[in-house]
VEXLUMSE-47600 format. One line per field, with one value per residue: x, y, z negated of N, C-alpha, C, CB in turn; residue number from 1. Coordinates in steps of 0.001 Angstrom, whole numbers, plus 500000, padded with zeros to 6 digits. Each point is the difference from the previous one (the first is absolute). Glycine has a CB too. Example, Ala and Ser with C-alpha at 12.3 -4.5 7.8 and 13.67 -1.06 7.14 Angstrom:
2
nx = 513190 / 501542 $
ny = 494310 / 502223 $
nz = 492200 / 501966 $
cax = 499110 / 500820 $
cay = 501190 / 501190 $
caz = 500000 / 499940 $
cx = 500900 / 499230 $
cy = 501200 / 501090 $
cz = 500000 / 499270 $
cbx = 498108 / 501184 $
cby = 498827 / 499372 $
cbz = 498754 / 502145 $
resi = 1 / 2 $
END
This chain:
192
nx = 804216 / 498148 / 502292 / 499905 / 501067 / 497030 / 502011 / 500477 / 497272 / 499225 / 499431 / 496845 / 502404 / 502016 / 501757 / 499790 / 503592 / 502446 / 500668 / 502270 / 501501 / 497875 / 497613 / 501714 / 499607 / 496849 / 498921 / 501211 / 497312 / 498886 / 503356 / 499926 / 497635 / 499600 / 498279 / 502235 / 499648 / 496949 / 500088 / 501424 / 498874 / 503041 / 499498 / 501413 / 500203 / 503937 / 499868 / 501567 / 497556 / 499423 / 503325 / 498777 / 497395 / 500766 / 502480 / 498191 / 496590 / 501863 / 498734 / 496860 / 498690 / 498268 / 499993 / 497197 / 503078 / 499938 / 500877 / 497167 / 500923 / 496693 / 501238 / 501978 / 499048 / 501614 / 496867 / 500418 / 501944 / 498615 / 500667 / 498548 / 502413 / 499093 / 498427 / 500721 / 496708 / 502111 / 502397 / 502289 / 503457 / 499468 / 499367 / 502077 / 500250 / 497288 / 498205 / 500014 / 503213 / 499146 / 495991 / 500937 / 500979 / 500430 / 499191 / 502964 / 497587 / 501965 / 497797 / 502186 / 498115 / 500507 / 497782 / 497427 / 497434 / 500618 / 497920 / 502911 / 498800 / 497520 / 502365 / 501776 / 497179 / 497943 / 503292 / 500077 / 497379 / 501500 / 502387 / 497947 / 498672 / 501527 / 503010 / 498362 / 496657 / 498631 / 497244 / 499864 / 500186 / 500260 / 500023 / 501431 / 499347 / 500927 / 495706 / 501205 / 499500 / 496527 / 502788 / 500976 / 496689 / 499106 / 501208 / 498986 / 496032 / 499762 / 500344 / 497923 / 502351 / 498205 / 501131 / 502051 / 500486 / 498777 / 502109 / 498989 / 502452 / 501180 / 502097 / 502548 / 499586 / 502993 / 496764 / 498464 / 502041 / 498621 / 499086 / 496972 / 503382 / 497836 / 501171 / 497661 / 499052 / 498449 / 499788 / 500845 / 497730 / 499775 / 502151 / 497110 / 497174 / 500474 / 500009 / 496056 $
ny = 517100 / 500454 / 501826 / 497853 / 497394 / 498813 / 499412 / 501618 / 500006 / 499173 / 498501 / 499711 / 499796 / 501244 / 502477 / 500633 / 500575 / 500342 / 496228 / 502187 / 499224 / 498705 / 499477 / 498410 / 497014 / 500115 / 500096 / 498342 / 498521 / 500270 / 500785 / 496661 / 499599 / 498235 / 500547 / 503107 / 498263 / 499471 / 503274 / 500435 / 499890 / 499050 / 496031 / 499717 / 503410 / 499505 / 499786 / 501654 / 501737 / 501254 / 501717 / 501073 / 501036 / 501124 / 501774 / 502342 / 500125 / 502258 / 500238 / 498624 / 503247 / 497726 / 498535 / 500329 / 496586 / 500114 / 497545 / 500413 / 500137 / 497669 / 501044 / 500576 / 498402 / 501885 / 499616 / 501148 / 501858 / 503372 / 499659 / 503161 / 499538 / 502083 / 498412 / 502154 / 499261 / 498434 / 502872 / 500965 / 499749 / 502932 / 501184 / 502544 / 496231 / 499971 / 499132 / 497169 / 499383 / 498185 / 500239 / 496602 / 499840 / 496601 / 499280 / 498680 / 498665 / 497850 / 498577 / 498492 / 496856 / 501554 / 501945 / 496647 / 501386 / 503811 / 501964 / 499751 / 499192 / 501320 / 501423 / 500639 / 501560 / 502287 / 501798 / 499550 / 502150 / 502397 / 500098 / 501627 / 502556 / 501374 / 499616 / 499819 / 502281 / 496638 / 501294 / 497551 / 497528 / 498316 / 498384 / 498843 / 498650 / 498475 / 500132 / 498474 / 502053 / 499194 / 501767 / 501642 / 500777 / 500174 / 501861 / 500801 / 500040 / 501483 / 502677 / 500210 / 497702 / 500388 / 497588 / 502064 / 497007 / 496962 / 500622 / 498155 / 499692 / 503814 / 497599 / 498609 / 497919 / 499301 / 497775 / 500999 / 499479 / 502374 / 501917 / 501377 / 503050 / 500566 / 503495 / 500471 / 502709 / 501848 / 502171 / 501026 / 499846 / 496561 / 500398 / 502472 / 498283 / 497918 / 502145 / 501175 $
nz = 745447 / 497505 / 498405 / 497930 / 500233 / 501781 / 495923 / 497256 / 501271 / 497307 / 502891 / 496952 / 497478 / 502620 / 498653 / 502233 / 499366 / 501688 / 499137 / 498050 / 502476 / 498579 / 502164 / 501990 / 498140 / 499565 / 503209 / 500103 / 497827 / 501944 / 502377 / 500041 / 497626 / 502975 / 498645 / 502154 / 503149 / 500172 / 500530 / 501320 / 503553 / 497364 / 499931 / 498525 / 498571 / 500629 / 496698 / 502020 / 501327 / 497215 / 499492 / 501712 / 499195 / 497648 / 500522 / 501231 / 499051 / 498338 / 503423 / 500943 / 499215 / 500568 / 497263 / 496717 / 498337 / 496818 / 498691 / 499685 / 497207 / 498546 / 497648 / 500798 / 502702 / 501880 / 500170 / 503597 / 501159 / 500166 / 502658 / 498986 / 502646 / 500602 / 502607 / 501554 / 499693 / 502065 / 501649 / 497477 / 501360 / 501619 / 496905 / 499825 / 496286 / 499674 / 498508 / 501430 / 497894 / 497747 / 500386 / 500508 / 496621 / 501747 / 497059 / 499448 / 497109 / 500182 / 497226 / 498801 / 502233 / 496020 / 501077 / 502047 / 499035 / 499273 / 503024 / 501646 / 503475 / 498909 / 499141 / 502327 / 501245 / 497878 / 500239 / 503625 / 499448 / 498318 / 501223 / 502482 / 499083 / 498012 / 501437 / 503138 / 500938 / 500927 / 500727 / 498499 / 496315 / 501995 / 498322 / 503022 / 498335 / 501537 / 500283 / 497475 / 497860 / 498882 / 497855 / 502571 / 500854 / 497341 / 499495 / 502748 / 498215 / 497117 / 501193 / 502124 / 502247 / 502439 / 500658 / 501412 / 500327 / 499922 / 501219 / 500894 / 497215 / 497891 / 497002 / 501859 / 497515 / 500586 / 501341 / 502154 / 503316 / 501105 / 496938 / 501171 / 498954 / 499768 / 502736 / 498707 / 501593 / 496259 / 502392 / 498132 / 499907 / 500041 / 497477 / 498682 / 500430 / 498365 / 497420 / 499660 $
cax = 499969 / 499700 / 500861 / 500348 / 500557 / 498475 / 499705 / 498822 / 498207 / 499340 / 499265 / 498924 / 501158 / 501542 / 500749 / 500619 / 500876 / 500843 / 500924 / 501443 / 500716 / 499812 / 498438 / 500027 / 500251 / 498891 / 499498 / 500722 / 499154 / 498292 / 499440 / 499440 / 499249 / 498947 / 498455 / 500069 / 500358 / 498902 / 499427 / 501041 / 500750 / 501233 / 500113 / 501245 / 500741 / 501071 / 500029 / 501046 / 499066 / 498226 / 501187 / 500683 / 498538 / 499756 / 501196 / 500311 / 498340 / 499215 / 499983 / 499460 / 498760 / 498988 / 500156 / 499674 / 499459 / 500014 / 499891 / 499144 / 500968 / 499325 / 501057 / 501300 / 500144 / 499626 / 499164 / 499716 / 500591 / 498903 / 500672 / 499092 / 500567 / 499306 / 499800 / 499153 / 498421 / 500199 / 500103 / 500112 / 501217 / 500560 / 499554 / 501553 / 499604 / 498676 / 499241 / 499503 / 500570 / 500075 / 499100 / 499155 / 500988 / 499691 / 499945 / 500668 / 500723 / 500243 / 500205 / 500818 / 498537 / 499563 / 499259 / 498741 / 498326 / 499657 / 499941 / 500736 / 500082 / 498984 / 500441 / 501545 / 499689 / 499217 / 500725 / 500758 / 498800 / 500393 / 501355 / 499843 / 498732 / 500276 / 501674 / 500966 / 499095 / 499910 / 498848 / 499464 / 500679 / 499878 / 500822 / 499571 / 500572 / 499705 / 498694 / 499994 / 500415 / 498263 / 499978 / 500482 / 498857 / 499511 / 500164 / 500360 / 498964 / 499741 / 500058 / 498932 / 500296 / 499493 / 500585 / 499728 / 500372 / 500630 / 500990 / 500025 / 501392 / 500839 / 501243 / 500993 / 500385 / 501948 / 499543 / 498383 / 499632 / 499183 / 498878 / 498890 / 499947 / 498622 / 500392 / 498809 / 500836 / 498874 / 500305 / 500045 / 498605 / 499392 / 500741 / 499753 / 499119 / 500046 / 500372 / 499375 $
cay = 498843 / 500340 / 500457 / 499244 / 498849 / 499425 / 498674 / 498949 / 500408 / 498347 / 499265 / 499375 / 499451 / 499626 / 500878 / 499939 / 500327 / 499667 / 498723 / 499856 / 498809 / 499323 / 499850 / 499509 / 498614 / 499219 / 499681 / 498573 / 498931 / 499130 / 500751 / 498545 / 498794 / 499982 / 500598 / 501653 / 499895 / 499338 / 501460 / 501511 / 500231 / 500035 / 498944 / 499929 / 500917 / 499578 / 501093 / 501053 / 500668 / 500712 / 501113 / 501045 / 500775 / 500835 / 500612 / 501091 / 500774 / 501382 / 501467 / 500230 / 500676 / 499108 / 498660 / 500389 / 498855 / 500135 / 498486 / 500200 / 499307 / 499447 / 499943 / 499939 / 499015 / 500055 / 499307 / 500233 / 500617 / 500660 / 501157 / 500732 / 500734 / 501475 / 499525 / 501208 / 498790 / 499319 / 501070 / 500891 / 500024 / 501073 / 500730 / 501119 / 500362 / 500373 / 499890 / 498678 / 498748 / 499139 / 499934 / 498596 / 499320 / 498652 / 499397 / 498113 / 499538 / 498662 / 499689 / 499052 / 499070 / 499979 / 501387 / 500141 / 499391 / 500653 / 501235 / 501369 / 500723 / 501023 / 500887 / 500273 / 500830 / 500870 / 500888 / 500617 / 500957 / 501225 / 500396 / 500068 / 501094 / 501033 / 501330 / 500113 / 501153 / 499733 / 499923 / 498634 / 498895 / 498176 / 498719 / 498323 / 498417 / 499207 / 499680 / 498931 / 500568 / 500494 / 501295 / 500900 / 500471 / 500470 / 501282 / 501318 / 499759 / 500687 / 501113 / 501071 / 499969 / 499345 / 499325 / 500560 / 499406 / 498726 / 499126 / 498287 / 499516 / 500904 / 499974 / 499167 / 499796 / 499017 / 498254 / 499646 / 500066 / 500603 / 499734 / 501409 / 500983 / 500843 / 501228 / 500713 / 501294 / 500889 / 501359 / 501344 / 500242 / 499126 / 499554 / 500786 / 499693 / 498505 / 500179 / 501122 $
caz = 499131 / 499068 / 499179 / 498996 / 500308 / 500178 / 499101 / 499469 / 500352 / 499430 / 500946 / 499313 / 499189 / 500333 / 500504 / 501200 / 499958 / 501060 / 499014 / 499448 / 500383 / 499106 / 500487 / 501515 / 499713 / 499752 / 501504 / 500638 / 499277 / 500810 / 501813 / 501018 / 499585 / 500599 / 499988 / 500407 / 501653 / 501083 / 500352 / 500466 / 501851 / 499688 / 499035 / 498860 / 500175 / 499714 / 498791 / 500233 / 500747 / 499702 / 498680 / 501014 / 500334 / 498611 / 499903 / 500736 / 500566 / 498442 / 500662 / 501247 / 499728 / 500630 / 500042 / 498787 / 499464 / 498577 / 499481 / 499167 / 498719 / 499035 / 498919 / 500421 / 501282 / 501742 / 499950 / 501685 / 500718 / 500573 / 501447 / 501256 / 500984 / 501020 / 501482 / 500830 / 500386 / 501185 / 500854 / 499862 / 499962 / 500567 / 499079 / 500028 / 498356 / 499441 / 499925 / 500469 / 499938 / 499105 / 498899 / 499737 / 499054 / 500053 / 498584 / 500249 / 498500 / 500035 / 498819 / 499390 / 500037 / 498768 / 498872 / 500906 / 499491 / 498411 / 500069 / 500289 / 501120 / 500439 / 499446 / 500526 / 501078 / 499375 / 499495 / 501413 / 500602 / 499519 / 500250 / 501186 / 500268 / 499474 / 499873 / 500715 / 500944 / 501682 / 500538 / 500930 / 499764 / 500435 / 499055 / 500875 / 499329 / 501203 / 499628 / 499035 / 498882 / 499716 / 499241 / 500100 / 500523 / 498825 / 499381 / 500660 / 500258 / 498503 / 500010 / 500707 / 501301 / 500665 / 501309 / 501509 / 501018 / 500034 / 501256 / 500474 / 500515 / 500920 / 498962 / 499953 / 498965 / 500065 / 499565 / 500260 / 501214 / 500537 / 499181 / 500394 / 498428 / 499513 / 498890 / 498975 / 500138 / 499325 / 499497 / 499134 / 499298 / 499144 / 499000 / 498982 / 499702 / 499342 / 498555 / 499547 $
cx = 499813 / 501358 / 500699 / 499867 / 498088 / 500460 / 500767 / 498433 / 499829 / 498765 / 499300 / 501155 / 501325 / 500515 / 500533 / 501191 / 501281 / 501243 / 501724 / 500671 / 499354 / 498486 / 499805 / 500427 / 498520 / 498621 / 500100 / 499566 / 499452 / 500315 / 500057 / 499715 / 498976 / 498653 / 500251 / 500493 / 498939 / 499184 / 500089 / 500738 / 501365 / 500085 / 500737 / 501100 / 501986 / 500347 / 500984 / 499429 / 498899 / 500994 / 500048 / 499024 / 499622 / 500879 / 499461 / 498557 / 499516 / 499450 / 498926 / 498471 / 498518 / 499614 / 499762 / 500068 / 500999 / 499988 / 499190 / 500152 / 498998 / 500748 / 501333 / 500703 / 499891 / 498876 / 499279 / 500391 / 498936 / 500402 / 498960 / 501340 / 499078 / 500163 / 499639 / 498700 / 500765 / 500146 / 500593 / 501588 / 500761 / 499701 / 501255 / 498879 / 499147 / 498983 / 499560 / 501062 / 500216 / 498795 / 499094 / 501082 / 499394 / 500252 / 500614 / 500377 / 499961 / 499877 / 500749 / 498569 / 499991 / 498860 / 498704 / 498248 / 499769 / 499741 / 501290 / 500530 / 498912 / 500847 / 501004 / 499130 / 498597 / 500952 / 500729 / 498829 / 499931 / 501028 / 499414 / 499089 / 500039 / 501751 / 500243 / 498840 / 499432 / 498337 / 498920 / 501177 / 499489 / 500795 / 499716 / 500481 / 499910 / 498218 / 499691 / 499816 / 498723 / 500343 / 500669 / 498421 / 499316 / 500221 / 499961 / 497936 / 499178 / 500148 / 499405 / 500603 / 499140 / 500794 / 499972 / 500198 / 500157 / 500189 / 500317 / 501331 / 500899 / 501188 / 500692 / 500534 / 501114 / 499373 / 499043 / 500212 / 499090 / 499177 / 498960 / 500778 / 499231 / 501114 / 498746 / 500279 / 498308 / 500512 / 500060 / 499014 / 498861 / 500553 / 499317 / 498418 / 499449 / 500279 / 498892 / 498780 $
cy = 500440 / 500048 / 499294 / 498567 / 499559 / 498674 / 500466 / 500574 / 498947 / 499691 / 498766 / 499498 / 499327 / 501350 / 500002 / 500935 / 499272 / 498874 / 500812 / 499189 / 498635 / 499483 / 499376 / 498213 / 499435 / 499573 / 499002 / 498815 / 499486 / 500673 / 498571 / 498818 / 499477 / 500268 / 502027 / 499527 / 499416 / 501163 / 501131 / 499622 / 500330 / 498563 / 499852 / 501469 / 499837 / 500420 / 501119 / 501248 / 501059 / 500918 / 501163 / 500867 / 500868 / 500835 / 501610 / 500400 / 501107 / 501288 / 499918 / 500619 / 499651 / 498661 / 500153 / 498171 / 499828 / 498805 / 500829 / 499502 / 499944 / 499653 / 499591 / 499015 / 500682 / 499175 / 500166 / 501407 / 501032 / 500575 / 500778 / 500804 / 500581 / 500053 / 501262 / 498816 / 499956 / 501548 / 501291 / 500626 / 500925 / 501008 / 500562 / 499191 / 500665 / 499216 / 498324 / 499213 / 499433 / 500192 / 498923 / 499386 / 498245 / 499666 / 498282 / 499784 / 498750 / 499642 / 498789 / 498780 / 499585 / 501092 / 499791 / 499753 / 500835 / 501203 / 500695 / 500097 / 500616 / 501385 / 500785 / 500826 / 500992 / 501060 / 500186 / 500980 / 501344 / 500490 / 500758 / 501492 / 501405 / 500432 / 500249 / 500920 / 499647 / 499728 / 498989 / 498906 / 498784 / 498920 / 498794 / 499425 / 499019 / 498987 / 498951 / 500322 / 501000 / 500696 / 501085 / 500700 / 500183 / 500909 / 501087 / 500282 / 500708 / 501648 / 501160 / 500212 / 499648 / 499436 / 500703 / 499362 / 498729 / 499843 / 498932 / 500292 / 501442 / 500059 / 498648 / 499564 / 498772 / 498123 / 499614 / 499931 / 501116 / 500023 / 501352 / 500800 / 500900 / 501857 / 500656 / 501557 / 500936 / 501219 / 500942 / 500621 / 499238 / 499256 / 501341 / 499776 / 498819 / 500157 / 501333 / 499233 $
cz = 498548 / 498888 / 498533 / 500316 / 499834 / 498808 / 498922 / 499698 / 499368 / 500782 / 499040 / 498962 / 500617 / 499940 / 500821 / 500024 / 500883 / 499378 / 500134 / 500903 / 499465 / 500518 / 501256 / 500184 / 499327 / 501019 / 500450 / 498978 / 500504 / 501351 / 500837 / 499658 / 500955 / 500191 / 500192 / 501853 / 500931 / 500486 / 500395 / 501700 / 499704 / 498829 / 498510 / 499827 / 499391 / 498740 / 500107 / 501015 / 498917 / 499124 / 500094 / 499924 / 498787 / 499237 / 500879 / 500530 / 499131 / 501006 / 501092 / 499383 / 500440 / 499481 / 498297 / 498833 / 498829 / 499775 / 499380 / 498769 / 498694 / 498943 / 499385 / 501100 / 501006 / 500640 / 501642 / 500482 / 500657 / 501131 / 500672 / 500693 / 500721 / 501512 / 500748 / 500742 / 501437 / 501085 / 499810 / 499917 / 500815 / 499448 / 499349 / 497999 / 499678 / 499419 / 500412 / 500003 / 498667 / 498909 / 499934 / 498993 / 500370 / 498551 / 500115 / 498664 / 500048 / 498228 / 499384 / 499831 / 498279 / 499276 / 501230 / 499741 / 498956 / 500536 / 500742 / 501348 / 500697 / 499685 / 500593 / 500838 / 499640 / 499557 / 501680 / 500632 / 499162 / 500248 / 501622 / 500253 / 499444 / 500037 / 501130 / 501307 / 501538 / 499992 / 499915 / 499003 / 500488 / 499546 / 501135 / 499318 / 500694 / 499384 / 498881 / 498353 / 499555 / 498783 / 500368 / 500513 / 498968 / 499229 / 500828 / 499845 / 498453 / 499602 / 500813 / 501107 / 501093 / 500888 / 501016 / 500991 / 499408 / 501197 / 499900 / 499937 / 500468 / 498729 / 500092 / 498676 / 500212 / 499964 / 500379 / 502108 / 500290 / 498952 / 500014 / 498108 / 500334 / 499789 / 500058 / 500250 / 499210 / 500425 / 499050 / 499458 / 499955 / 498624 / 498790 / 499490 / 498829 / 498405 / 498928 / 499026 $
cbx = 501473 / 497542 / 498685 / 499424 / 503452 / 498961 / 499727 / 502107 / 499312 / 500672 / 501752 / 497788 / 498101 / 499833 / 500023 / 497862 / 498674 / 499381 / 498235 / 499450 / 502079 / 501752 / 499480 / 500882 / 502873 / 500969 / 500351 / 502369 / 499833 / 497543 / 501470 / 501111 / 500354 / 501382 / 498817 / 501176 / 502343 / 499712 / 499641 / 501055 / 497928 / 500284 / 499763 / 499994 / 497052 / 500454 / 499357 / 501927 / 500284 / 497258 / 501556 / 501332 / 499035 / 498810 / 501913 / 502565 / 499046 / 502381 / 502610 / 501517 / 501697 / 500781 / 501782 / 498153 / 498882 / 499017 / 501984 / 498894 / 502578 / 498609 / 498310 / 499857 / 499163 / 502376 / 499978 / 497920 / 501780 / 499001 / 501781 / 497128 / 501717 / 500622 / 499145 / 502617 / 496920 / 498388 / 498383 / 497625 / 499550 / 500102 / 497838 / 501319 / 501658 / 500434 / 500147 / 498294 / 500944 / 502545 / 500196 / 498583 / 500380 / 500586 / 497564 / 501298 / 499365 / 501716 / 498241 / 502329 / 500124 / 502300 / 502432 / 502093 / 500023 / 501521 / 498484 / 500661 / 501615 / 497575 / 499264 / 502098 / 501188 / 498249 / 500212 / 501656 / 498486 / 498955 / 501938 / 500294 / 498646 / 497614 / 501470 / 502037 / 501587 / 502779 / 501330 / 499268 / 500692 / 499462 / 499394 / 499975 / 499439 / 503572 / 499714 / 501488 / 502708 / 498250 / 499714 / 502936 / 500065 / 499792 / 501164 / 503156 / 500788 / 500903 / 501471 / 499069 / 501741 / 498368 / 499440 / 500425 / 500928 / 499182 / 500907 / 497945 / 498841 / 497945 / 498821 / 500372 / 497735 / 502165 / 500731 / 498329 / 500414 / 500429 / 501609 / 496432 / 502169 / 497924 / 502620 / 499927 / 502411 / 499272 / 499604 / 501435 / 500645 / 499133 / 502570 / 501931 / 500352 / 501045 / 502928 / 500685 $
cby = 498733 / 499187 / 501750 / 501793 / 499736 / 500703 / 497941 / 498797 / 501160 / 500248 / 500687 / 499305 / 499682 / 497861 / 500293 / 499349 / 500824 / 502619 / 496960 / 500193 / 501505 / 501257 / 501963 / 502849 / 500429 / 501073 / 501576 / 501284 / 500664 / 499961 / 502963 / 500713 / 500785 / 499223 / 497387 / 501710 / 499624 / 497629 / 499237 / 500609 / 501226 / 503059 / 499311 / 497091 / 501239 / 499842 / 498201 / 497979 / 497679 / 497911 / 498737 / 498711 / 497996 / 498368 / 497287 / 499287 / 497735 / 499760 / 500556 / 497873 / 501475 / 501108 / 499152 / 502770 / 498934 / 501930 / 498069 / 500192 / 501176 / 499384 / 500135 / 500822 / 498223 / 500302 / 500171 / 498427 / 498090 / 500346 / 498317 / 500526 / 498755 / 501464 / 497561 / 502249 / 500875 / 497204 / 498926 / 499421 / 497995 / 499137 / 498707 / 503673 / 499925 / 501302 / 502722 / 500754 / 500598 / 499891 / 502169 / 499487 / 502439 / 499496 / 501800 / 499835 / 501677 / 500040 / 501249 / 501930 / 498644 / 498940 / 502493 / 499347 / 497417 / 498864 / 499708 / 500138 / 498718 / 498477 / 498819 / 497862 / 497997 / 498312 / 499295 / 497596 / 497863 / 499596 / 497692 / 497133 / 498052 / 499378 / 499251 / 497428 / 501697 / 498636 / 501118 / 501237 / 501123 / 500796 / 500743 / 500008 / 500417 / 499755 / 500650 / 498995 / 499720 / 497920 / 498773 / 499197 / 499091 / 498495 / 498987 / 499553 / 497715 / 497662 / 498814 / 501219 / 499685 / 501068 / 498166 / 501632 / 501844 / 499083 / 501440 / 498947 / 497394 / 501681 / 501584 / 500949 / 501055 / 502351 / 499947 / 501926 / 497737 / 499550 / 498271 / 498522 / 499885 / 497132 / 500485 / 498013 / 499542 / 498706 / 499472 / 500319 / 501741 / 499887 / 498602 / 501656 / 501141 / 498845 / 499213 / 501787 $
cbz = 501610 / 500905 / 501254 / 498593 / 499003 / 503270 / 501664 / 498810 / 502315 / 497400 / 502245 / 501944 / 498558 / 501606 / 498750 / 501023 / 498000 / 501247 / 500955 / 497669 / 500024 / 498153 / 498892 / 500672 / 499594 / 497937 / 500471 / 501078 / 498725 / 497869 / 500182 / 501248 / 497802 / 499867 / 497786 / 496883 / 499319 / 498808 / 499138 / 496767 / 501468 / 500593 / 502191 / 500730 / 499906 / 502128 / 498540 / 499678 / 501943 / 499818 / 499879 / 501633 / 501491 / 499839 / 499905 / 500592 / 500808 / 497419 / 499613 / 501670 / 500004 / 501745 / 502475 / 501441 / 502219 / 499529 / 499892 / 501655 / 500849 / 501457 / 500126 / 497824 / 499175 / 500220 / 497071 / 499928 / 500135 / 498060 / 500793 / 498650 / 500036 / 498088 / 499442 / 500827 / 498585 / 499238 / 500485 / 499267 / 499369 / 501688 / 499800 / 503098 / 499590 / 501403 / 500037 / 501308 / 501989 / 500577 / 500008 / 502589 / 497642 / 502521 / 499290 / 502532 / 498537 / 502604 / 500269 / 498543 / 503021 / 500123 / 498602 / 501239 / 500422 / 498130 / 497944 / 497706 / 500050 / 499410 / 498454 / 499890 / 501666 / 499361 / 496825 / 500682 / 500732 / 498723 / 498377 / 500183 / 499945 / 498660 / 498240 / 498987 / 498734 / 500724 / 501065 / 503344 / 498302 / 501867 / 496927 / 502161 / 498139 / 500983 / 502253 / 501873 / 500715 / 500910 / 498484 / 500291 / 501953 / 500200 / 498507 / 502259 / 501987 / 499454 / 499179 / 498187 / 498978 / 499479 / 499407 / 499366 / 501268 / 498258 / 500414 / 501700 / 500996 / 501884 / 498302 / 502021 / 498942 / 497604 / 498298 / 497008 / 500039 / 502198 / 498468 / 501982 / 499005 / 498011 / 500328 / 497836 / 503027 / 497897 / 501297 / 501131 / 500451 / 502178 / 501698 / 500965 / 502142 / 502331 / 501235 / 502319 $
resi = 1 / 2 / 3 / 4 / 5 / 6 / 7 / 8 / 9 / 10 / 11 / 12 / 13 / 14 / 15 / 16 / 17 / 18 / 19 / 20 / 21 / 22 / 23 / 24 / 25 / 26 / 27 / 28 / 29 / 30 / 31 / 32 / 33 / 34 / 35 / 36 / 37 / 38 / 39 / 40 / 41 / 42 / 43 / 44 / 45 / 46 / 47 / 48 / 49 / 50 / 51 / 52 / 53 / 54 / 55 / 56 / 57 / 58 / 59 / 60 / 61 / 62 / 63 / 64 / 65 / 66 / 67 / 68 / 69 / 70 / 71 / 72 / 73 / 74 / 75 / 76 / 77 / 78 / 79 / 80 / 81 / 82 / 83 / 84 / 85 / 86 / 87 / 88 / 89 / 90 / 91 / 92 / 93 / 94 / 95 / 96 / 97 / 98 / 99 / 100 / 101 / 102 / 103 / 104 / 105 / 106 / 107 / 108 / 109 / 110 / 111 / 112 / 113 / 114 / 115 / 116 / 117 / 118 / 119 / 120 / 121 / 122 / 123 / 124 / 125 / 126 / 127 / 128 / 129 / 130 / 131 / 132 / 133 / 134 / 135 / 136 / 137 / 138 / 139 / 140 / 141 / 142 / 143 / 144 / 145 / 146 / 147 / 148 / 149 / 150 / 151 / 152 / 153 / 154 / 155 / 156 / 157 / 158 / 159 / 160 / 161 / 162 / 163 / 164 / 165 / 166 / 167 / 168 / 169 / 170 / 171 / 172 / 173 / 174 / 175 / 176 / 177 / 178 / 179 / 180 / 181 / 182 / 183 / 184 / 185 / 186 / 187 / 188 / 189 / 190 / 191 / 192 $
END
């Protein structure tokens, strides 16, 4: 795993970094705002619960998530984590484990339509590629959430999958999602 800290970083005119208390409250503001939860497969969240997560996730070495903070506002959320590829879980530590990462961002529906969840994830794709060395990233969403897809797409993701009706959502029900996914040496290519 990697040695130095992966934050604070700057992500186009945000900062990405690890929140305060003080910051984890300002989250609970917009997290179970509807226009954020209608988009997520963990809907409403408990605030005492989420406190908790962000409390005690600093350490997980796999598990890489940040706020994103506009002058001096919280304003969204970044998460990459570290997977293994498909088949590869009888794999002794090395080389072929955890060199798929995933991506996940959320934004405050006030700061929406201006760029910065491109921005969030264009920096999660570096974290991923350049600090952390994996092979492979993916992102899903659910098929509706045309800006989420959009950005992934912007950045040079490709669609790999749609699924019928294979995401559960608490309000909606049975719904189709999308995930995306790049490699490493098309993410470099892309930036050359």
């Amino acid at each position: 795993m990697r040695a130095t800290p992966l934050f604070p970083r700057q992500a186009g005119s945000l900062e990405l970094r690890l929140p305060d208390s003080s910051e984890v409250e300002q989250l609970l503001q917009w997290r179970n705002h509807p226009d954020v939860w209608r988009w997520l497969i963990h809907t409403k969240v408990d605030p005492d619960e989420f406190r908790r997560q962000w409390r005690d996730g600093r350490d997980d070495p796999k598990k890489h998530s940040s706020i994103a903070v506009r002058d001096g506002e919280v304003i969204g959320i970044a998460d990459v984590w570290l997977s293994d590829g498909m088949g590869q879980m009888h794999v002794d530590d090395g080389a072929l484990r955890h060199d798929e990462a995933g991506i996940g961002y959320l934004l405050d529906p006030a700061h929406t339509g201006k760029g910065y969840a491109t921005e969030i994830a264009r920096e999660l794709l570096a974290i991923a590629f350049d600090d952390l060395g994996v092979r492979r990233v993916t992102a899903g969403c659910f098929a509706d959430n045309i800006a989420s897809w959009k950005i992934m797409e912007k950045l040079g993701m490709r669609r790999e999958q749609h699924g019928v009706q294979d995401s559960w959502h608490a309000e909606l029900g049975w719904i189709d999602g999308f995930t995306y996914g790049i490699l490493a040496d098309e993410w470099r290519a892309s930036r050359a």
